[in-house]
N, C-alpha and C positions, 0 to 999 in steps of 0.2 A: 082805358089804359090797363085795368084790370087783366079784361079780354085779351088785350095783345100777349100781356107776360105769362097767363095762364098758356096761351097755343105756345110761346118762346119754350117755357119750361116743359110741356109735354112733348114739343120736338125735341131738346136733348134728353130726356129720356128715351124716347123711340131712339134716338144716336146710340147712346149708353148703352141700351138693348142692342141695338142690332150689330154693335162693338164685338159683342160677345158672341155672334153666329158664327163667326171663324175662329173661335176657340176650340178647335176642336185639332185631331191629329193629321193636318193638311200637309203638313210642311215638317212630317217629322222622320221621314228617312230621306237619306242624301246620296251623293252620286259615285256613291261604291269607289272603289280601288281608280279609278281615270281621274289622270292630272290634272287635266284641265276642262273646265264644266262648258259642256255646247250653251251657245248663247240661247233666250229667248228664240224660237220658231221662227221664221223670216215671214212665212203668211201672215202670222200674227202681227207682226210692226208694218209688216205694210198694210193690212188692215182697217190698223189703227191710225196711221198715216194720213190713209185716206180718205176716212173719216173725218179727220186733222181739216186735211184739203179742200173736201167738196164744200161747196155752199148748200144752204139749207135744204133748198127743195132738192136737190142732187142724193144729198146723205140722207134722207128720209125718202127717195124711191128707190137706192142700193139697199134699203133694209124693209122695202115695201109696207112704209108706214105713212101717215099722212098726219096733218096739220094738226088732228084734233086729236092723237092717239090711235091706240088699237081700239076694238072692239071686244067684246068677250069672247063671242066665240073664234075671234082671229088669232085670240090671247091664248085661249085653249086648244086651237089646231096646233100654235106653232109651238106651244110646249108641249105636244106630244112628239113634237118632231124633234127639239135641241134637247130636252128634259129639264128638270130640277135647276135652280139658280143655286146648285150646291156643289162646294167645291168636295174633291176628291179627299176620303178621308181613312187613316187606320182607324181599324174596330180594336175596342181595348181585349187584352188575350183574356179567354177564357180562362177560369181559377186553374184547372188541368193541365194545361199548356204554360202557364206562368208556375204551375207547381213543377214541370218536366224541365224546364229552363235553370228553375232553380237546384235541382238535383244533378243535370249531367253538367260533368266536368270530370277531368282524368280522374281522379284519387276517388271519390265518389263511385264511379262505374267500375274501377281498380276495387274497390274496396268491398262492391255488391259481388265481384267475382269472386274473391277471398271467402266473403259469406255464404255462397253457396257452396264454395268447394268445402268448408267449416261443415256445414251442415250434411253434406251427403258424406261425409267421411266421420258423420256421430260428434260431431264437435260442438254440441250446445253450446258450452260455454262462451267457444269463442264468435259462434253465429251471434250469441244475442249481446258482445261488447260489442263488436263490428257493425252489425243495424243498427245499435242506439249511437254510435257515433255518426252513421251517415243519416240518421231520419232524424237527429238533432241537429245538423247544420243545416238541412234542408229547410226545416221547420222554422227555424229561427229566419232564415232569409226570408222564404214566403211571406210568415208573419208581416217582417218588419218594409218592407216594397211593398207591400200590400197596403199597411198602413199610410205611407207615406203617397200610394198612389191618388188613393181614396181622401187624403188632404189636399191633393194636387187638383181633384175632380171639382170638390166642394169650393175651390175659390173659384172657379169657371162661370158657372150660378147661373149658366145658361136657363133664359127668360124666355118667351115669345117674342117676336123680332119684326116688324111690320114697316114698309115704303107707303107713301103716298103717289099712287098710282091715277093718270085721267084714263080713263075710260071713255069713248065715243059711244051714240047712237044705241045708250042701253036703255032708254026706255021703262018699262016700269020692270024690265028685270031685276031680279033678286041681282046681288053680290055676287062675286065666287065663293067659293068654300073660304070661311075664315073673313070674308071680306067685310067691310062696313062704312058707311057713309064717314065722309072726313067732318070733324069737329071744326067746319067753317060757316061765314054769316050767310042767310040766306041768296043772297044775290048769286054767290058760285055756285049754287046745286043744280044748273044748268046744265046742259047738254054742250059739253061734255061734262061729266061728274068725274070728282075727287074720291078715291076710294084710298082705303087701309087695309092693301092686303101684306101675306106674308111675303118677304123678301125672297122665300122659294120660289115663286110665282112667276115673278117678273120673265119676259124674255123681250129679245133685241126684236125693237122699234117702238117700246112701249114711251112714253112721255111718263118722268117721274116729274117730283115738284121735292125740293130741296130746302132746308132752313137751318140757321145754327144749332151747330150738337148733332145735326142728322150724319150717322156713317154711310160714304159712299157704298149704294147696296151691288152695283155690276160698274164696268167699264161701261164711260157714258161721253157721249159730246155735249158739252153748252149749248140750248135753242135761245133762253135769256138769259142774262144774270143781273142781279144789282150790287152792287158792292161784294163781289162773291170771293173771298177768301179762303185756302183750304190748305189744311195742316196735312204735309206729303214725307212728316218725316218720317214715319212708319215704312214707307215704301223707298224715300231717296236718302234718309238721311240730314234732308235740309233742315237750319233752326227754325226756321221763320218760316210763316205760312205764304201759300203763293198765288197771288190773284190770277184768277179764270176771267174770260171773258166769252162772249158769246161767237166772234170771228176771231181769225185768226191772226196771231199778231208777232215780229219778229219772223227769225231764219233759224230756227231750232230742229234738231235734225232726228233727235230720238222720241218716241213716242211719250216718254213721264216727263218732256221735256215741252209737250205743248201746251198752249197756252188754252187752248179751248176743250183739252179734253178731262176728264175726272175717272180716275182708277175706285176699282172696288180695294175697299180696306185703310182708303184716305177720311179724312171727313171736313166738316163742314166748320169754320171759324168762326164765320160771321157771315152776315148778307142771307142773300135767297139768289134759286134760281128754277128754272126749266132745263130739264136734261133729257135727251133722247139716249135710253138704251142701246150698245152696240155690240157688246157680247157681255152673255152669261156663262157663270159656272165655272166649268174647266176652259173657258175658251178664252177665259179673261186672261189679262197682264199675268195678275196674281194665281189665278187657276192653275194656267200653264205652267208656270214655275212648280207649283205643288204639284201636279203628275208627274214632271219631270223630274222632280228629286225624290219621288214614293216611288222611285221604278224601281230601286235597288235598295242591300241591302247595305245598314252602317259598317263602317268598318270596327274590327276592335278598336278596343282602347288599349293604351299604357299598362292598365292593371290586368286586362286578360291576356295581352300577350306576357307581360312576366309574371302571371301567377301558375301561364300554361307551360312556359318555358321548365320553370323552377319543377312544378310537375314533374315534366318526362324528365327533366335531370334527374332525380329521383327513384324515378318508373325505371329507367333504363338501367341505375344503377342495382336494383333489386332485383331486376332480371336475369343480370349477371351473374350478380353474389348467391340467387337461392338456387341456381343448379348446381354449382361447386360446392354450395355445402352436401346437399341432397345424396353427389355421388362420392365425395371424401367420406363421409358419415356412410354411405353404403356399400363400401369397398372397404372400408375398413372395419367394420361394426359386421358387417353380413346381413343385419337386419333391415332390409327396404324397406318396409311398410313402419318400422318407428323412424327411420332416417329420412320417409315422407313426412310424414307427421312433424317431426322435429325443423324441415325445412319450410314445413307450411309454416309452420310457428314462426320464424325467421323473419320470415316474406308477412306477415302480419307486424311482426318487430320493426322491421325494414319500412316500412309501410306509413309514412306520416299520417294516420288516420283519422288525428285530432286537427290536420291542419284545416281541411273544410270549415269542423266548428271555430276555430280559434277563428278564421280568416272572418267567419259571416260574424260571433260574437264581438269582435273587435270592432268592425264595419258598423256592428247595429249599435255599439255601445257611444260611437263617433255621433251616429246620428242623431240617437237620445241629445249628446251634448248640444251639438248644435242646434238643436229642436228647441231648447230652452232660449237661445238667441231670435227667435223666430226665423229658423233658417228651414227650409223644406229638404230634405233630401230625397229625390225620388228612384235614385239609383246606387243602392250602396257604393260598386264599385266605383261611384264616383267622389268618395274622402277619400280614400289611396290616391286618385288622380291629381287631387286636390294640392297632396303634401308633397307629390312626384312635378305637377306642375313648374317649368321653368320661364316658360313664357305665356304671361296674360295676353290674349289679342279683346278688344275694346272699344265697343261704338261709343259714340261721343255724345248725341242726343239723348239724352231723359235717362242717361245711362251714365255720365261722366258729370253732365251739368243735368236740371232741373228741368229743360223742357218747359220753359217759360220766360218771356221777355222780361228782362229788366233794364230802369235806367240806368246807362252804366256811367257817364258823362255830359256834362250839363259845359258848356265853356263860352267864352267870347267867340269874334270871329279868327282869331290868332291861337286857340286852342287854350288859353288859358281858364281855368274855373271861374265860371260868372254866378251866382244866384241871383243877377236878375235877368236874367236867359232863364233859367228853371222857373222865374216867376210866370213870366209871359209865356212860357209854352206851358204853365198850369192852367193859367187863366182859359188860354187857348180849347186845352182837353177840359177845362171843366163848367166850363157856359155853351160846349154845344153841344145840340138837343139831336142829334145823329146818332144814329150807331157808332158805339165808342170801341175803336179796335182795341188790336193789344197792344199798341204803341201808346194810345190814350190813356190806356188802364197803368201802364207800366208810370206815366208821367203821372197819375194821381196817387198812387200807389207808394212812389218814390218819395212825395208831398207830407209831412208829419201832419196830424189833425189839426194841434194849433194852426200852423201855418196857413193852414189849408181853410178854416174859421174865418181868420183873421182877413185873410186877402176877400173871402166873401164877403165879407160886412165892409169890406172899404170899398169895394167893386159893384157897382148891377150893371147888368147885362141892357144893350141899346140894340144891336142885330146883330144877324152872324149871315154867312157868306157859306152856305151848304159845300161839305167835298162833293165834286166831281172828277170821275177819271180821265178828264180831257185833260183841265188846269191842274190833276194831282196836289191841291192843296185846299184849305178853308181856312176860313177867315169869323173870329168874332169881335165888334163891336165892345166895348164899355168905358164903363164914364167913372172915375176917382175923383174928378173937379167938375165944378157946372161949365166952364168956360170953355172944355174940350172934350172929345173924345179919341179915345185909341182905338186905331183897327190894328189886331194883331193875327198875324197870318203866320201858318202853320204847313210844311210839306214838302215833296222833296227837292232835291238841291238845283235840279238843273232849273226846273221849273219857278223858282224863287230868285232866280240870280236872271231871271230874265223880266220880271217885276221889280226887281230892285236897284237903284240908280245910289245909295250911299250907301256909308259902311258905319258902323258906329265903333268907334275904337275909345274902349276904357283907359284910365290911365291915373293912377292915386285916387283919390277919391271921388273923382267927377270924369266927363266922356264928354266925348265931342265927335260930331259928324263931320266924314271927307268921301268925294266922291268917288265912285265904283269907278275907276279908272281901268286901263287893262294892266296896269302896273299891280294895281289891286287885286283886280280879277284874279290873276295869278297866284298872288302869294293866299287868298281865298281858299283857289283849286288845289295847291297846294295843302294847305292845312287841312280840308275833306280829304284826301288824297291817302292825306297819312292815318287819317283816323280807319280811312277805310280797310289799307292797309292791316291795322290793329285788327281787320274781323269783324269793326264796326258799321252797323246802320247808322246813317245819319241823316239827321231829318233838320234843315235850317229854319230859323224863328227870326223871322222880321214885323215893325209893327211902323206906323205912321199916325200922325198927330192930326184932327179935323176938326173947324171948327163944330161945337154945338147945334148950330144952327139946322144941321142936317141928321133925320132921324130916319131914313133910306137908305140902306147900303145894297149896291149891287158889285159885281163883275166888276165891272168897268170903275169901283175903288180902289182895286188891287194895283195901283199902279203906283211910280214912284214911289217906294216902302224904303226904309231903312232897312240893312240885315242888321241885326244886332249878335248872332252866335248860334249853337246847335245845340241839339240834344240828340245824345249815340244812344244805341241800344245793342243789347247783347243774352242771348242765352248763357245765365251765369253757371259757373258750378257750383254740385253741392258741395255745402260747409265741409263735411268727410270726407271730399272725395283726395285734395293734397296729402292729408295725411295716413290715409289707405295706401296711394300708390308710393310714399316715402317707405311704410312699414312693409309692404311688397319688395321694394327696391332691397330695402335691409336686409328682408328672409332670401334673396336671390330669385325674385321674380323681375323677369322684363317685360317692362309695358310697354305692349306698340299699342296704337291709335288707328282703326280701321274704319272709316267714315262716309259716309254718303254725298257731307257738307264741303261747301269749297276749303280750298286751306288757305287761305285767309284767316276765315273764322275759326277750324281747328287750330292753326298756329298760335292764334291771341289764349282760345280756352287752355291748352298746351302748357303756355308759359304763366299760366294763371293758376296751374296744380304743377309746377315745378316740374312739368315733363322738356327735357331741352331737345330743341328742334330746329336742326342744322339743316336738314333739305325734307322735300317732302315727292313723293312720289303718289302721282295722280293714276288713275282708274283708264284712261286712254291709254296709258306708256305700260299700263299691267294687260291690256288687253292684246298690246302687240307683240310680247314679251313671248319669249320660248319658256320650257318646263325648266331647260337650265338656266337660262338669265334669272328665271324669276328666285331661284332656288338661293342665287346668289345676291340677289337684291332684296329680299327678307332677312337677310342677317346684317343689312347696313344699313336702310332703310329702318326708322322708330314710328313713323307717322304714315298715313295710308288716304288719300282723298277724294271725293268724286268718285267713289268707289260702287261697283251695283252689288244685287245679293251675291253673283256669282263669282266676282271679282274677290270679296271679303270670305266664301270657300275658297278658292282657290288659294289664296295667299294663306291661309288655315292648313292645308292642305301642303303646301313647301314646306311650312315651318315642320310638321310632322313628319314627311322625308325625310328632314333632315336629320332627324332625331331627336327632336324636342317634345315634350309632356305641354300640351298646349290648348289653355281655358281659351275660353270665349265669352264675353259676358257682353250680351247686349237685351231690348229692349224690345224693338219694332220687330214689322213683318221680314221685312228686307234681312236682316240679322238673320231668322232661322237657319238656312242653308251651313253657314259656320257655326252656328249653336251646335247642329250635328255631328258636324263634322270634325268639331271637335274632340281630345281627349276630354273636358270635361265642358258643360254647357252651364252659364251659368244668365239667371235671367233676374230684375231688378224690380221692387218694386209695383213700380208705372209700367211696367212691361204689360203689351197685348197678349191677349190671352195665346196667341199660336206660339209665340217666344216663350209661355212657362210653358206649354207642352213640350217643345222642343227642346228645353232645357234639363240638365240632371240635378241643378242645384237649384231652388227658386228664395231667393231674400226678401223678406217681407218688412225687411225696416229698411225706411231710409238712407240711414248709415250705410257705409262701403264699409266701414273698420271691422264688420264681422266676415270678412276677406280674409285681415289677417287670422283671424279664431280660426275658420277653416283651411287656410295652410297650416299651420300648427297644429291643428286638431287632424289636420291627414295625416302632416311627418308622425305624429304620435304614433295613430292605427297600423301606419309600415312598420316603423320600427318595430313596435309592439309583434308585428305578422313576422319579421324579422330575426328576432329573439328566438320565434322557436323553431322556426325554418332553418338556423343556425345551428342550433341546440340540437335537431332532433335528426340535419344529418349530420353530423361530426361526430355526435354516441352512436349512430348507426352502424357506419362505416368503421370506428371503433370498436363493436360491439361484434361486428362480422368477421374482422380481420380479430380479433379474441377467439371467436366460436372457430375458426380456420384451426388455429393453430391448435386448441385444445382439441376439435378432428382427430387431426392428425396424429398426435402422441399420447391420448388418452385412452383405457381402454372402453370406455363407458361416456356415456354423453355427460357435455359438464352441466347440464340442466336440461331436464323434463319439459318435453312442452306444456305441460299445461303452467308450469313455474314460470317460463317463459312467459307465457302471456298473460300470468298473472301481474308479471313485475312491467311488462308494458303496460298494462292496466292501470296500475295506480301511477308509474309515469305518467300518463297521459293527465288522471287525477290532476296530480300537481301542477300542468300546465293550464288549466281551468284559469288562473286568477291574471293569467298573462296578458289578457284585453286590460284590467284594470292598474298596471305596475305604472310606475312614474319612468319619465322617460329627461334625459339629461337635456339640458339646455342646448348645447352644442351641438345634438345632434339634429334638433329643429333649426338650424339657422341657413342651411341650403335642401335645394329640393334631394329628397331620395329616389332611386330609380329600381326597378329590376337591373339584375345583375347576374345572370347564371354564370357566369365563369368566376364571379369573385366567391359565390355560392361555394362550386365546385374547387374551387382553391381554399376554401376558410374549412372544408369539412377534409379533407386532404392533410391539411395542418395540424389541425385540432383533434382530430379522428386517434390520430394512433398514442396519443397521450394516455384515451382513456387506457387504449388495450396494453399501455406500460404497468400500468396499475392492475389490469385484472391479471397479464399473467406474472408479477409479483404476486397476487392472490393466492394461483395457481400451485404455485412455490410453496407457499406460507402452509395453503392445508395438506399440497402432498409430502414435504418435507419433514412440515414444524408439528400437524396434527396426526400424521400418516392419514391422511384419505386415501392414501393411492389402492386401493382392491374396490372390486364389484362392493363388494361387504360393505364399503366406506363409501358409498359415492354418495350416501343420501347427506352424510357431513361435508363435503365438499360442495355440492350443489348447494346447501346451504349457508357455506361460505362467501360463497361467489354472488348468489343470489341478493345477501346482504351487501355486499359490496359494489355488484353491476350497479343495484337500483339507488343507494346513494350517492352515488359517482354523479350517476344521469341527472340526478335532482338535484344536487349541485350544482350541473356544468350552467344552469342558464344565470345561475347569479356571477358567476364566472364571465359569461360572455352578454350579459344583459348591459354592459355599462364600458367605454375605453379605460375608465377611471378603477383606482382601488375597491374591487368590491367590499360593502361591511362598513368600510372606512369613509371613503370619499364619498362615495355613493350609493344609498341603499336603497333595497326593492321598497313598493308597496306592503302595508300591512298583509293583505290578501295572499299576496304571494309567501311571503314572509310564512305566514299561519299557515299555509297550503303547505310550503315545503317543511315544514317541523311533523305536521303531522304525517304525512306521507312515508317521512324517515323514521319518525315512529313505529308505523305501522309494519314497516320494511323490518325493523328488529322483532317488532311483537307476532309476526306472524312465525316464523322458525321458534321462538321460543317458547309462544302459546298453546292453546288448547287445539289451536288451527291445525297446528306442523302434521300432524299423520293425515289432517284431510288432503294437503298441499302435498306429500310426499316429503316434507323438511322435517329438521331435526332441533333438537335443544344445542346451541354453540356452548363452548366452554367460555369459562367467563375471561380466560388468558386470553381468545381470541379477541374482545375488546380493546386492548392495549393497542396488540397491531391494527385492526381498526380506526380506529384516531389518526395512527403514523402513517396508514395510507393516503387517508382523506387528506389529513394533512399536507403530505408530499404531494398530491394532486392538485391540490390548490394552491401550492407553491409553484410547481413546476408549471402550469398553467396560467399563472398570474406572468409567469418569464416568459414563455413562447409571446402571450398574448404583447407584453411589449415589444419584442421581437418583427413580429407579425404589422404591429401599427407602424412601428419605423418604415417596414421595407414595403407594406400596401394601404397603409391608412387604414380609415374606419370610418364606415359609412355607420 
């Protein structure tokens, strides 16, 4: 016994192992910009069809193999003909190539132009703020995707990976490379011999040998099986595992649909079998699909299309504004080359050049957080998706629910709760000496230990009636009293009702037998009917009274039986997963349900986490569907059935048409295609390893509720991105339409460029602590999006406030201080200087919040501290030791008073508009 559990447990390791061979980047780019994804190759399913089809000796001379196996060198001709048993894969980018990805983006390449033009025109200064703002946000991303990829890598843990291979007529030859005798008793080391080679190896018509735990290594036919069970939800979706047989059995019309074949990337439940290879590699089921979705490339996402948009809005507006200054200032001044200089400045001013670092610092500071949840992030851009997300799409196995049977209802045969129905089908799953599937385990399982004690000591076991898949049921013997025994049989419904001649119906405290009539019969089918209905398996438990006297049970016992009731089974959900998709619901996320599984069993899990489900749309009615039907049946359709990989892209793929910011979260191989294709991928878990590759977010706890942390924790990082995208164009724009005007009526510049970019300098400063600010409740509670036109409206609004207030400045030092001569401009410019750069450092507490800034709602500490001292520094530079290095002057101290009255006025007038502005366009 020893012997058998040791080979049991070295096969699922070899399974476990070789789980992990398709962790790699198979299935991680998808099918570009086209609506709708080409099915599966048609050679291929008929292929595999016919394979399906042929009888034995037929499909082993179309693949020119024979009874015993290949040979080695037949092994080694024909894998130099097909190649490697390895599926097509990306190579991870080179550190240079992931450093160039992370550097270009508009502002960045905008910003490296500025720096050169800085430096060949003598502008140190401003070359080396300009580089350290783009080689800090570059830096900071690399870093932090780098980090994150290389945790992505490490849970993969890719091992050596090895099939049990027969080899023919090898003689006293060596192995192949890698290969080694199988750990079997001597009797099999016969000709043909069992070998352990790598799963790269294999090629079509070889004889593998299969056992529980082992993963399907290629697409294979059935030669034997015995009790052979195989978990296909990876590839279809289904909960429940699906018996193989050796011929062919039913009217199944698609290939994951036969009964006799085994896909690469499925695995092995229970039972053993013999399989003949029938294609490798890229040729397989799962192959093909990964060629075909690595042809292209992904599409953006949500966060690149509006961070590119928000971009050129910006770019385009700078391009405008710094030639009109360039030639007002040199049509008027006469001086070109300071009225160049003074426009480069501008166009640097103009220039959000902090917004790289703020965008990746924000990004990385999100990930930090949720890295503390054990959340992976391996895509920054994917928290912004996160918080912009308004529709979740959601496979249902090992991803919704647990990805394991349980019992879900034990009852009479009227449907009502029996516990002595849960008795007998205990006793049933726990005296016999078989391979105990997962319907067994789930009925022992379900059993409390007392219980479970107790019924042994009062029970021994007399025979049992072994399952077979003719009669689909078994039967154990035992004895409670000397005078009798019980045979209690166990299996499924049709097959039990054709054994069974009464009914046992409960009723207060005692039961009584009446005949299976067809009155019966009916109300019977009925009651399965309905269970099955719920999404449930149901498996009926009848037993019969014998005398003692007989200590022989065969077949030919099973006759005459009482049903006494059922026992359902169900893949349950996790504990988390109702109150995840409630606090989704809350934040304005919609969950659909995109599924492999019939809907039946989706409907029951559905109404079991509070998702309501009025109709359901199947995977055949989406296959016949046009681009526009379908576009309109994802927004009234919540549930999705019977669905394949390409079915669950496509329908991904509508919703983003449409206009929707749309996760994905699922688990299996079948999943990746929409992980992709997703705006944001998100993988769970029990997820196979090609679902974390494919995915941008990877959850390493159980729990779903750190869902909601990552909505939340993305509307944070927008907002936050937000804040100063707001801020930095509406003082822009302000700040332009200021320098215009002073242009034009001033005789002398109203500021130096190097003052200029001294005073964007420590603006920019101040907006450092803007990833760390608090962000209002309200504004987390629906998703956020890009918005360039609301962008382009709020800086439009807001813009010319500031420049109400600078040219009152204007006023104040030409009127009240007389700056107005050449002689005077260096007091003026220092006027103005103090007052641009306080204005600007104010505006984002101003617009960081809908609510009373100071009052209702205050910044973070960081921010807080960051803008005190910035406006510090903005006074103590004109009045310190600095001013002749800056070109600024000592202000008089009268100038403070009006100081105050500006600031002040500014942040009244401002606190008005902004109500104004919420009335007539809200506030995102």
């Amino acid at each position: 016994m020893s012997n058998i559990l040791k080979n049991w447990f070295s096969s699922f390791l070899r399974g476990r192992r070789a789980t992990l061979l398709f962790g790699r980047r198979a299935m991680l780019e998808t099918v570009g910009e086209r609506g709708r994804a080409e099915a599966i190759p048609e050679h291929l399913s008929y292929d595999l069809l016919k394979a399906a089809s042929d009888d034995l000796p037929a499909a082993l001379l179309r693949l020119d193999s024979h009874d015993e196996g290949l040979s080695a060198p037949e092994a080694a001709e024909r894998r130099e003909r097909v190649g490697p048993n390895e599926i097509e894969h990306e190579k991870p980018l080179p550190w240079w190539l992931h450093l160039w990805h992370c550097y270009k983006n508009p502002f960045n390449l905008l910003l490296t132009v500025l720096a050169v033009v800085s430096y060949v025109t003598e502008d140190v200064k401003a070359t080396i703020v300009i580089g350290t703002m783009v080689l800090l946000s570059t830096i900071i991303r690399f870093v932090q995707e780098g980090r994150s990829n290389r945790a992505a890598e490490r849970l993969k843990a890719l091992v050596s990976n090895t099939a049990t291979v027969i080899r023919r007529d090898m003689g006293t030859e060596a192995p192949e490379a890698g290969g080694k005798y199988f750990d079997a008793p001597l009797q099999l080391r016969r000709s043909p011999k069992r070998f352990e080679l790598p799963i790269r190896e294999l090629v079509p018509g070889d004889h593998i040998v299969l056992s529980a735990g082992d993963m399907i290594p290629a697409d294979c036919r059935v030669i034997a099986a015995k009790d052979l069970f195989v978990a296909q939800a990876a590839m279809t979706g289904e909960s429940l595992p699906v018996e193989k047989f050796a011929d062919r059995r039913g009217h199944a019309e698609g290939p994951l649909e036969q009964s006799n074949l085994l896909f690469m990337g499925t695995n092995v439940v229970s039972g053993s079998a013999t399989a003949l290879v029938v294609a490798t590699g890229n040729q397989t089921y799962f192959g093909t699909l990964a060629v075909r979705v690595t042809s292209s490339d992904r599409a953006p996402t949500s966060f690149q299309v509006g961070v590119n948009s928000v971009s050129w809005l910006l770019i385009r507006f700078a391009m405008v504004m710094v030639p009109i200054v360039l030639l007002v200032n040199g049509f008027t001044k006469g001086d070109w080359t300071e009225a160049f200089l003074f426009a480069l400045a501008v166009a640097v001013g103009l220039t959000p050049e902090m917004l790289p670092m703020i965008v990746t610092s924000t990004l990385a500071k999100g990930a930090v957080l949720l890295s503390r949840q054990k959340v992976i992030v391996k895509r920054l851009d994917a928290i912004q998706n996160f918080g912009a997300m308004d529709v979740l799409c959601t496979d249902k196995t090992g991803t919704l629910t647990q990805d394991k049977i349980a019992l879900e209802r034990h009852t009479d045969v009227f449907g009502a709760v029996s516990d002595e129905v849960l008795k007998f089908a205990f006793l049933n799953s726990y005296y016999q000496t078989g391979l105990k599937n997962l319907l067994d385990r789930a009925v022992l399982e379900h059993v409390e230990l007392q219980t479970e004690l107790k019924l042994a000591q009062d029970y021994r076991k007399v025979d049992e009636i072994p399952f077979d898949f003719e009669r689909r049921r078994m039967s154990v013997v035992v004895s409670e009293r000397e005078d009798h025994h019980e045979l209690i049989c166990k299996g499924a419904l049709e097959e039990m009702l054709a054994v069974c001649t009464r009914v046992r119906i409960e009723n207060g405290g005692g039961a009584r037998e009446v005949p299976l009539d067809a009155a019966m019969l009916a109300r019977v089918q009925q009651v399965t009917r309905e269970l099955n209905e719920d999404g449930l398996r149901v498996v009926a438990v009848a037993m019969k009274e014998i005398p003692a006297t007989q200590t022989v049970y065969s077949v030919a016992d099973e006759t005459e039986l009482t049903l006494i009731g059922y026992v359902a089974f169900l893949d349950p959900p996790k504990e988390t997963t109702a109150p995840a998709l409630k606090a989704l619901a809350d934040h304005g996320v919609d969950v659909k349900v995109l599924t492999g599984d019939n809907e039946l069993v989706t409907a029951r899990v559905c109404a079991q986490v509070g998702l309501l489900v009025d109709r359901v749309l199947l995977g055949p009615q989406v296959e016949h569907m046009s681009d526009g039907a379908l576009a309109q049946a994802v927004e009234v359709y919540r549930v999705f059935a019977k669905l394949t990989p390409l079915h669950k892209e496509r329908i991904v793929r509508a919703l983003r048409a449409n206009g929707h910011v749309v996760g994905f979260m699922g688990d299996g191989i079948n999943d990746a295609p929409a992980l992709r294709a997703a705006d944001i991928g998100i993988s769970v878990d029990s997820a196979v390893d090609i679902a974390k590759e494919a995915a941008d977010i990877i959850l390493l706890e159980k729990s779903l509720m750190v869902l909601e942390a990552g909505v939340i924790e993305g509307r944070k990082t927008f907002s936050n991105m937000l804040k100063y995208i707001r801020m930095t164009a509406s003082s822009n724009f302000g700040n332009v339409f200021s320098v215009l005007v002073a242009s034009a009526f001033l005789p002398f510049l109203p500021m130096l460029p190097l003052q200029l970019l001294v005073q964007n300098l420590l603006y920019d400063i101040s907006q450092i602590a803007i990833p760390f600010d608090h962000v209002d409740e309200e504004l987390v509670k629906k998703p956020l999006k890009w918005n360039p036109a609301d962008i382009g409206r709020f800086m439009v609004f807001f813009g010319p406030i500031s420049s109400v207030f600078d040219i009152t400045t204007y006023a104040l030092m030409w009127w009240v201080f007389k700056a107005n001569t050449e002689a005077q401009q260096t007091l003026f410019q220092s006027g103005w200087f103090v007052v641009g750069l306080l204005t600007q450092t104010l505006i984002v507490h101003m617009i960081r919040t809908p609510k009373l800034p100071f009052i209702e709602s205050r910044a973070a500490a960081p921010l807080m501290i960051m803008t005190l001292l910035i406006m510090a520094a903005g006074i103590f530079l004109p009045m310190g030791p600095l001013a002749q290095y800056f070109k600024l002057q000592a202000l008089p101290l009268s100038y403070f008073p009006y100081l105050v009255a500006v600031l002040l006025g500014y942040v009244a007038l401002t606190s008005v508009m902004k109500r104004i502005y919420i009335r007539k366009f809200g506030w995102q």
